[in-house]
C-alpha beads as a LAMMPS data file, in Angstrom:
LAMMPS data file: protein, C-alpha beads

290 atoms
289 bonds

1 atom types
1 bond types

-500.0 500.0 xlo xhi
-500.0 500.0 ylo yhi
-500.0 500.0 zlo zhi

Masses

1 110.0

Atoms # bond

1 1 1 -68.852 -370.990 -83.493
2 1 1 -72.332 -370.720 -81.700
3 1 1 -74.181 -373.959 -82.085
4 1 1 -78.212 -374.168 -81.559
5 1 1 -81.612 -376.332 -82.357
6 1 1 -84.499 -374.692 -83.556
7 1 1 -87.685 -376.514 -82.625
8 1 1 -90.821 -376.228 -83.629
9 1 1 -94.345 -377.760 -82.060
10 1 1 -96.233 -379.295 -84.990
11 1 1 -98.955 -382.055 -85.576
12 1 1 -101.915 -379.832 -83.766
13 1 1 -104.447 -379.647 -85.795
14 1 1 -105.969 -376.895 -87.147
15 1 1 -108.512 -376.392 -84.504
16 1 1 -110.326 -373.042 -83.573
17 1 1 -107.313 -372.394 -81.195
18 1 1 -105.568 -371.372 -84.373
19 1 1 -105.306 -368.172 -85.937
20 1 1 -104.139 -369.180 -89.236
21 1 1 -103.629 -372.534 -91.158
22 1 1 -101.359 -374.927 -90.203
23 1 1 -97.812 -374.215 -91.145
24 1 1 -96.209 -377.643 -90.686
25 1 1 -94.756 -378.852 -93.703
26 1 1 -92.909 -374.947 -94.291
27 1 1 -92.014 -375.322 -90.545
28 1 1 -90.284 -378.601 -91.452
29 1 1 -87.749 -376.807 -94.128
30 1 1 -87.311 -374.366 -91.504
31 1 1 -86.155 -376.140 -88.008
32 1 1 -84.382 -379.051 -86.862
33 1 1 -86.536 -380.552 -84.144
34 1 1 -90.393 -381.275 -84.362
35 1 1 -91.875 -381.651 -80.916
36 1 1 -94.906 -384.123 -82.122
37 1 1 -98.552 -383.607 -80.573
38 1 1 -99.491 -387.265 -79.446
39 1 1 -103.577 -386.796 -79.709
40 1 1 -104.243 -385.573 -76.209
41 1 1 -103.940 -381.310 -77.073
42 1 1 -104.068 -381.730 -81.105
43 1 1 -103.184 -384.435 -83.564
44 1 1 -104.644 -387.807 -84.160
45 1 1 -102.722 -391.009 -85.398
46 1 1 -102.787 -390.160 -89.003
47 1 1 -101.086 -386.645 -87.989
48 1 1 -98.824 -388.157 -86.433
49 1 1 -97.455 -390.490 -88.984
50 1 1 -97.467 -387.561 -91.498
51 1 1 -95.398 -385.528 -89.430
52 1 1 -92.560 -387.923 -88.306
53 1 1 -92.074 -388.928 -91.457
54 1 1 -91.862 -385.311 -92.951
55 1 1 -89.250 -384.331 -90.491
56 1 1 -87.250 -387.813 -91.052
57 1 1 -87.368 -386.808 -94.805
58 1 1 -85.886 -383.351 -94.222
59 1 1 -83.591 -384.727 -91.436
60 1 1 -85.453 -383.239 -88.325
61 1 1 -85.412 -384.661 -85.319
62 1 1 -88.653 -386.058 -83.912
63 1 1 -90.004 -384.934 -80.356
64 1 1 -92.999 -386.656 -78.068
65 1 1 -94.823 -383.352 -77.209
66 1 1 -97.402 -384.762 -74.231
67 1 1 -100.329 -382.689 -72.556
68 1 1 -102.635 -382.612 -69.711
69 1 1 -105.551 -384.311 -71.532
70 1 1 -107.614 -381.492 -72.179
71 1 1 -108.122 -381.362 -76.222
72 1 1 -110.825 -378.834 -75.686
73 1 1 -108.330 -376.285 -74.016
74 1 1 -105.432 -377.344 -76.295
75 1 1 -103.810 -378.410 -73.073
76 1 1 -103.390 -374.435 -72.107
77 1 1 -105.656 -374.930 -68.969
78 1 1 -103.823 -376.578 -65.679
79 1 1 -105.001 -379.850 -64.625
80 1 1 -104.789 -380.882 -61.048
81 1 1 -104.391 -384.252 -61.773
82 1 1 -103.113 -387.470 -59.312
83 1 1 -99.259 -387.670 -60.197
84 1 1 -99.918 -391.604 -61.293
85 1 1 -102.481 -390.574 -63.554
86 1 1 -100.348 -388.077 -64.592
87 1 1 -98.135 -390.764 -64.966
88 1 1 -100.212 -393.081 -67.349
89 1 1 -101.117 -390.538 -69.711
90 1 1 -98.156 -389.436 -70.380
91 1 1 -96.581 -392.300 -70.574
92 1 1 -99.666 -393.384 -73.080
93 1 1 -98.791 -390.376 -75.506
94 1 1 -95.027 -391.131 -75.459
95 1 1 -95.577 -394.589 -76.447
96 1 1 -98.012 -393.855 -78.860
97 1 1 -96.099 -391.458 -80.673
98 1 1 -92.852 -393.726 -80.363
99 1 1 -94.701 -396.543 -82.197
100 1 1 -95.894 -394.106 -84.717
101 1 1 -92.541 -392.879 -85.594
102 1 1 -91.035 -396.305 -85.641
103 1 1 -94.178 -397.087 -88.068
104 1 1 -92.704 -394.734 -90.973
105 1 1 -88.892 -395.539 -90.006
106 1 1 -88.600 -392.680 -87.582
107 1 1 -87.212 -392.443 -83.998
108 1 1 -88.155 -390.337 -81.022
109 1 1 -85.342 -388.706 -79.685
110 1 1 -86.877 -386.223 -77.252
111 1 1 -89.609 -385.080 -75.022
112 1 1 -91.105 -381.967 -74.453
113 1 1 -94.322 -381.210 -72.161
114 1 1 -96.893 -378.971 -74.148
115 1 1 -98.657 -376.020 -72.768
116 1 1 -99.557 -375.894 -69.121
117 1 1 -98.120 -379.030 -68.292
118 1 1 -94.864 -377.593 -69.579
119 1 1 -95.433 -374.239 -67.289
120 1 1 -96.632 -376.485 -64.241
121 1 1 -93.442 -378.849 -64.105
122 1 1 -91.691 -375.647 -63.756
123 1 1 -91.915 -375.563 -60.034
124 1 1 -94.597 -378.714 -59.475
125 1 1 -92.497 -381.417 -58.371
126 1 1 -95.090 -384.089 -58.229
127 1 1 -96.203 -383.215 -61.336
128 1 1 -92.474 -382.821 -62.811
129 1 1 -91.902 -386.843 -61.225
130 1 1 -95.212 -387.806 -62.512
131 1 1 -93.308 -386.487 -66.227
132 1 1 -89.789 -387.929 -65.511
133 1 1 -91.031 -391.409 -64.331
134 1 1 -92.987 -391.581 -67.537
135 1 1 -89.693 -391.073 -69.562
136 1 1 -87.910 -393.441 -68.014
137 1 1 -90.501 -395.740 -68.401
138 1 1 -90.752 -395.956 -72.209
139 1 1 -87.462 -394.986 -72.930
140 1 1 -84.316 -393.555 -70.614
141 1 1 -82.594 -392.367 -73.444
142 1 1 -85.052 -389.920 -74.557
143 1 1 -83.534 -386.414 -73.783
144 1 1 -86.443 -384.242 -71.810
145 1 1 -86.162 -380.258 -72.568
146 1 1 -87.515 -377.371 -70.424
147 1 1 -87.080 -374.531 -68.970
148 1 1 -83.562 -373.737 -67.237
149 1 1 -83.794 -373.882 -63.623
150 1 1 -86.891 -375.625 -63.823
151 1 1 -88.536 -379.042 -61.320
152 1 1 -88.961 -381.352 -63.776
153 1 1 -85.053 -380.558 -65.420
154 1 1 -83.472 -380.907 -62.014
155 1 1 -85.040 -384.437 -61.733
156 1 1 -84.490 -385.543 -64.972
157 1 1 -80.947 -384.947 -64.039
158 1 1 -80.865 -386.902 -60.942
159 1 1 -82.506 -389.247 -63.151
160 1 1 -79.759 -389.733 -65.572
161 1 1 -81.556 -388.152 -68.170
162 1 1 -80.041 -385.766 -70.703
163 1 1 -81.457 -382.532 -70.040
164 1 1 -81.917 -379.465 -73.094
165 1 1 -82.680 -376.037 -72.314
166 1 1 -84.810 -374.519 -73.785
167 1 1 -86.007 -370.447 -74.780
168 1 1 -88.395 -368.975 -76.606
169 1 1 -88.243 -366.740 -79.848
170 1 1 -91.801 -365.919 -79.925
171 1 1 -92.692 -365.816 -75.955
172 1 1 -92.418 -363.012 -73.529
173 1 1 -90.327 -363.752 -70.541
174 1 1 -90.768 -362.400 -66.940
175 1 1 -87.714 -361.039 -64.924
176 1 1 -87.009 -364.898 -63.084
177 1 1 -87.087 -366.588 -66.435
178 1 1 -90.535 -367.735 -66.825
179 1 1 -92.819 -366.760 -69.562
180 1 1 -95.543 -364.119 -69.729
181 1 1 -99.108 -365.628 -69.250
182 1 1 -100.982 -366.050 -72.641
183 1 1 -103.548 -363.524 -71.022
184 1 1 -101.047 -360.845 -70.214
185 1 1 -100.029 -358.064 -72.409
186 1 1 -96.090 -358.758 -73.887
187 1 1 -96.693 -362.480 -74.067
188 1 1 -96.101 -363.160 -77.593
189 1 1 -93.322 -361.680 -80.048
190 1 1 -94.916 -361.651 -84.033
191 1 1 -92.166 -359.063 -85.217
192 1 1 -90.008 -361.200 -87.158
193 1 1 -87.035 -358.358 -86.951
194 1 1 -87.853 -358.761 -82.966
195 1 1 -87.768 -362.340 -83.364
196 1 1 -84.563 -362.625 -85.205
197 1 1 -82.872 -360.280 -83.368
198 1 1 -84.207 -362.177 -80.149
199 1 1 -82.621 -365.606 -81.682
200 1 1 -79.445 -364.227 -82.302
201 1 1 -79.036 -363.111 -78.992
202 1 1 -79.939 -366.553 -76.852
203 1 1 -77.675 -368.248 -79.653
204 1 1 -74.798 -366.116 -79.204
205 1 1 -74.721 -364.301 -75.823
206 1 1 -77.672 -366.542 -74.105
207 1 1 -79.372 -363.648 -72.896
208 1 1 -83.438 -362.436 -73.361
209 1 1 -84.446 -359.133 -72.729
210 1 1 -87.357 -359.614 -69.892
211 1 1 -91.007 -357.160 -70.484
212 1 1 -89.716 -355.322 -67.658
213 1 1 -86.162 -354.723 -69.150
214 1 1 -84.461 -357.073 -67.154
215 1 1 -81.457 -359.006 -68.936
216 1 1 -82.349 -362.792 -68.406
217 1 1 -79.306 -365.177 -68.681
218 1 1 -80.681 -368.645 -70.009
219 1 1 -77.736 -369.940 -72.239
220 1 1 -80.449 -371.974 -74.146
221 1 1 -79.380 -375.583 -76.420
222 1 1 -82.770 -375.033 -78.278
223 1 1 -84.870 -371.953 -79.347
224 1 1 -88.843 -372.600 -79.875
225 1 1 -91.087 -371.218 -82.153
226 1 1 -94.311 -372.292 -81.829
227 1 1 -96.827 -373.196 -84.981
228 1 1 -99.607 -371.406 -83.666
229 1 1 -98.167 -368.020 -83.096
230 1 1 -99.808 -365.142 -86.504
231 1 1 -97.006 -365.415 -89.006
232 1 1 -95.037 -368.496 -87.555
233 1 1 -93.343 -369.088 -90.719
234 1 1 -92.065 -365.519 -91.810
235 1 1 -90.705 -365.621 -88.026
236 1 1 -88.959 -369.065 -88.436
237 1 1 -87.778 -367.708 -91.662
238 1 1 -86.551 -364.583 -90.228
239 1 1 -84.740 -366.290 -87.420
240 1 1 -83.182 -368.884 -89.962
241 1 1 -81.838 -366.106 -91.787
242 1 1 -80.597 -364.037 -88.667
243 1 1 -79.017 -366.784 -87.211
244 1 1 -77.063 -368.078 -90.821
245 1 1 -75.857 -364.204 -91.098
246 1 1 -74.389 -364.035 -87.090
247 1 1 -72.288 -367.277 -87.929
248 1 1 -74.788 -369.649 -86.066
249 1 1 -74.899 -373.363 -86.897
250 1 1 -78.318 -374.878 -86.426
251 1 1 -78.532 -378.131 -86.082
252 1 1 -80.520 -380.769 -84.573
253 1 1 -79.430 -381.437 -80.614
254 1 1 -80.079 -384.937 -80.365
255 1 1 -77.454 -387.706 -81.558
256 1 1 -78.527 -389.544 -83.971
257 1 1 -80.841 -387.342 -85.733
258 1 1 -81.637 -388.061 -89.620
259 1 1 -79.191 -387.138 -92.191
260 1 1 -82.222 -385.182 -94.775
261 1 1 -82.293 -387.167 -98.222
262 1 1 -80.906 -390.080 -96.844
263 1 1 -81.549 -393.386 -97.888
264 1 1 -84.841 -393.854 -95.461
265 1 1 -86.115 -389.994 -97.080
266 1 1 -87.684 -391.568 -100.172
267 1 1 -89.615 -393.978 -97.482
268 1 1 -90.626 -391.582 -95.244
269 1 1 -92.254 -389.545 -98.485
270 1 1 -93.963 -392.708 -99.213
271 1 1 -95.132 -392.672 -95.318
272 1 1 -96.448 -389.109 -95.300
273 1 1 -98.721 -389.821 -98.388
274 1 1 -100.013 -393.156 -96.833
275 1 1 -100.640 -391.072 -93.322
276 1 1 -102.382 -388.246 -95.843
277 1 1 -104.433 -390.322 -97.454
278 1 1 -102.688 -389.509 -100.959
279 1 1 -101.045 -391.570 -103.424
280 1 1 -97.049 -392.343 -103.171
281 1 1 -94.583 -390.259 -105.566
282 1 1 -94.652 -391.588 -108.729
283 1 1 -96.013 -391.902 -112.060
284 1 1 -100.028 -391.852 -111.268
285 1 1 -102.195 -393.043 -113.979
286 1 1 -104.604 -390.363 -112.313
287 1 1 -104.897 -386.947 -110.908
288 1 1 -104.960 -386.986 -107.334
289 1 1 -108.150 -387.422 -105.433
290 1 1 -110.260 -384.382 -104.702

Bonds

1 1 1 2
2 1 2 3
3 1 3 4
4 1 4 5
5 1 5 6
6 1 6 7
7 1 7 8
8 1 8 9
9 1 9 10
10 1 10 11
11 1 11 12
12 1 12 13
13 1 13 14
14 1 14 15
15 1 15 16
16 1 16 17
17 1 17 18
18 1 18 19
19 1 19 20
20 1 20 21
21 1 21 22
22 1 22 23
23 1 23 24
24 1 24 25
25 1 25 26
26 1 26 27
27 1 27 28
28 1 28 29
29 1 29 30
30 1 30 31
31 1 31 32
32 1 32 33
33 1 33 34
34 1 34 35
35 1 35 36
36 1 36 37
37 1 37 38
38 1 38 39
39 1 39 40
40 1 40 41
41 1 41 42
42 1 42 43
43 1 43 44
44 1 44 45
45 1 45 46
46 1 46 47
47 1 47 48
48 1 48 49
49 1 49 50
50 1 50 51
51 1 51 52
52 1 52 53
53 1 53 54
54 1 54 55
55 1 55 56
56 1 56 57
57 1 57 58
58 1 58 59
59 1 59 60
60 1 60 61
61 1 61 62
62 1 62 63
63 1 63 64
64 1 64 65
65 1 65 66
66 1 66 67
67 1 67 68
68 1 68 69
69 1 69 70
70 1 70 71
71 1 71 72
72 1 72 73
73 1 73 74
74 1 74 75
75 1 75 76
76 1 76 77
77 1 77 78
78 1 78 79
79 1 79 80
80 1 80 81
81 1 81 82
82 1 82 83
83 1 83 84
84 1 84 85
85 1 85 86
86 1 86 87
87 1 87 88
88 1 88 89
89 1 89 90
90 1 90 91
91 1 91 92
92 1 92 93
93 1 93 94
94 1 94 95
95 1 95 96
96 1 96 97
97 1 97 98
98 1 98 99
99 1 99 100
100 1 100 101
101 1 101 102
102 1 102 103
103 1 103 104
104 1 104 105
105 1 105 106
106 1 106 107
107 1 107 108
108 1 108 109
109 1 109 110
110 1 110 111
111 1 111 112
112 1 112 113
113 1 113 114
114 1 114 115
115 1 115 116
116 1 116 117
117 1 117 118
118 1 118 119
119 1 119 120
120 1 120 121
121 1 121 122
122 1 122 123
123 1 123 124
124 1 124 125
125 1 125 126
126 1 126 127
127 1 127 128
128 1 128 129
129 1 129 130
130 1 130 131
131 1 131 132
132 1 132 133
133 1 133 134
134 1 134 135
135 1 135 136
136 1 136 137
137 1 137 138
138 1 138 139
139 1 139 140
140 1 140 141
141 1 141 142
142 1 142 143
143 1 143 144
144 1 144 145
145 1 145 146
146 1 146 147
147 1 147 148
148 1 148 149
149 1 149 150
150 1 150 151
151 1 151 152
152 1 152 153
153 1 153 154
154 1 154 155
155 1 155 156
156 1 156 157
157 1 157 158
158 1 158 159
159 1 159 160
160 1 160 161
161 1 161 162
162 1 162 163
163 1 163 164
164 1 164 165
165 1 165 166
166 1 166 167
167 1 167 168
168 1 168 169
169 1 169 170
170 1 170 171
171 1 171 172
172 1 172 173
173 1 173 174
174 1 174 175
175 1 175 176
176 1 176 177
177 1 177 178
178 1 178 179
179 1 179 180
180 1 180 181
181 1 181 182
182 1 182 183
183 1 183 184
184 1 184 185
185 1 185 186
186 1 186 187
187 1 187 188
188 1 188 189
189 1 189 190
190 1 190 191
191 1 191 192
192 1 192 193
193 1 193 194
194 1 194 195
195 1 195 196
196 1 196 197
197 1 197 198
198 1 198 199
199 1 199 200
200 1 200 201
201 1 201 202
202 1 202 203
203 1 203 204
204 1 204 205
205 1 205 206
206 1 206 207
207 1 207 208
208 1 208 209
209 1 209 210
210 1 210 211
211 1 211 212
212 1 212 213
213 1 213 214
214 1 214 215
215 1 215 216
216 1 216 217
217 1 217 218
218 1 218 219
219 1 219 220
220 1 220 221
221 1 221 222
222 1 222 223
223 1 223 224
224 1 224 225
225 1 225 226
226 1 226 227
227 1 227 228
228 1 228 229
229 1 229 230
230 1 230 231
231 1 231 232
232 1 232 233
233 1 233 234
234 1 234 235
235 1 235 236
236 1 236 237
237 1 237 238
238 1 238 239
239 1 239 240
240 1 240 241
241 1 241 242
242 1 242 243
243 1 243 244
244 1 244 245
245 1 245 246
246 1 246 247
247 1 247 248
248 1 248 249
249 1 249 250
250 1 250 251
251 1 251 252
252 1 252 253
253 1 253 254
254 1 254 255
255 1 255 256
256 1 256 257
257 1 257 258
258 1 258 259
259 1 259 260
260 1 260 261
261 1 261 262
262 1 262 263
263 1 263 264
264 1 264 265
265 1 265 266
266 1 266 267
267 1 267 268
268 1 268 269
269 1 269 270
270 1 270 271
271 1 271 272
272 1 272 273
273 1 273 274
274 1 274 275
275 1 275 276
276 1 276 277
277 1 277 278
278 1 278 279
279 1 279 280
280 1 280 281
281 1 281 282
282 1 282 283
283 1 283 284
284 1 284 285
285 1 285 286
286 1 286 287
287 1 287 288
288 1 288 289
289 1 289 290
């Protein structure tokens, strides 16, 4: 049987980047990894919290996802920044979101660069170091995912880091496995037949059709669907769906991840309403604020 993650990047605002709402808490029900945003492309503390302990309710494993620290862009705009400074910020996010999670009983079990930091590491090795050294620093057994073939993989590896790679449902790809520019036409997938149909194949056969035509072998241990793409839940649905009906388990790759309704669930709940600013489950003498 064909075993895969589905992983999701969540806690990023809602921002004029966006094109609808955020989608988190359906996302939740829908994956089994949340890649986190730790405040420097989207989120803020509060965010944070809410989300790790949503996905530790649900059982979903919780990701750091670090950027270039450009909020403004939504960390979709390349940086040349110094490798140490590189460095420190990232290795500022991943703590941060590590004490966060630990906060509402969670644990971080994976990183996963955002945006153009995620494209740059690609082939940038001082940049991919800059990312690796900032793993090891907070915590060597955090697994690092990317794309196959990719700088920042290869090092992790030398490392001793657990690698995870990684394709996209909703991203075009290019004929040598990279994805299609955000600018250029065939970059995103919104068909949620397209999508599914896209899933199934990385899952099963770990293949992606390229824009060109070109049959790209990736042999992916996650899919992505990203929060921000129109209609990101009816494609996570879709692909749920596709995937249960082709024999697929989906599961969460990282050991350790939560077992949903567990006994830590009902204190995660009680996080995510703290983080929201609501009050805990329970009988309320009131209705809840407006």
């Amino acid at each position: 049987m064909a075993v895969i993650d589905l992983n999701a990047d969540l806690g990023e605002g809602d921002g004029p980047w966006r094109v609808e709402p955020p989608a988190d808490e359906a996302l939740l029900d829908l994956v089994t990894s949340a890649n986190v945003a730790a405040g420097y492309h989207g989120g803020d503390a509060a965010t944070m919290a809410a989300t790790c302990a949503g996905a530790l309710a649900r059982g979903v494993a919780v990701g750091a996802h670090p950027s270039y620290d450009d909020r403004a862009g939504f960390g979709r705009r390349h940086v040349d920044v110094a490798p140490d400074v590189l460095r420190a910020q990232v290795t500022a996010q991943l703590g941060a979101l590590v004490a966060v999670a630990a906060s509402v009983g969670a644990r971080v079990t994976h990183v996963k660069p955002h945006g153009a930091l995620y494209n740059a590491v690609v082939h940038d090795a001082a940049q991919a170091r800059a990312v690796v050294d900032a793993v090891l620093a907070v915590d060597p057994d955090l697994a690092l995912l990317g794309l196959p073939g990719s700088r920042v993989l290869a090092l992790a590896a030398d490392a001793g880091l657990r690698t995870v790679v990684e394709a996209f449902v909703d991203r075009g790809y290019r004929a040598d496995g990279t994805l299609v520019p955000r600018t250029e036409p065939g970059a995103l997938v919104t068909d949620p037949r397209v999508a599914a149909a896209r899933a199934v194949r990385l899952a099963v056969d770990g293949v992606v059709t390229a824009v060109d035509g070109t049959p790209v072998r990736l042999r992916p241990d996650s899919l992505c669907l990203h929060s921000d793409t129109r209609g990101a839940v009816g494609l996570a649905t879709a692909v749920r769906a596709a995937l249960a009906d082709a024999g697929v388990d989906v599961r969460p790759f990282a050991p350790g991840a939560p077992e949903p309704g567990g006994p830590s669930a009902g204190g995660a709940r009680t996080a995510a309403a703290r983080a929201a600013g609501r009050r805990a489950p329970g009988p309320p003498r009131h209705g809840p604020t407006p």
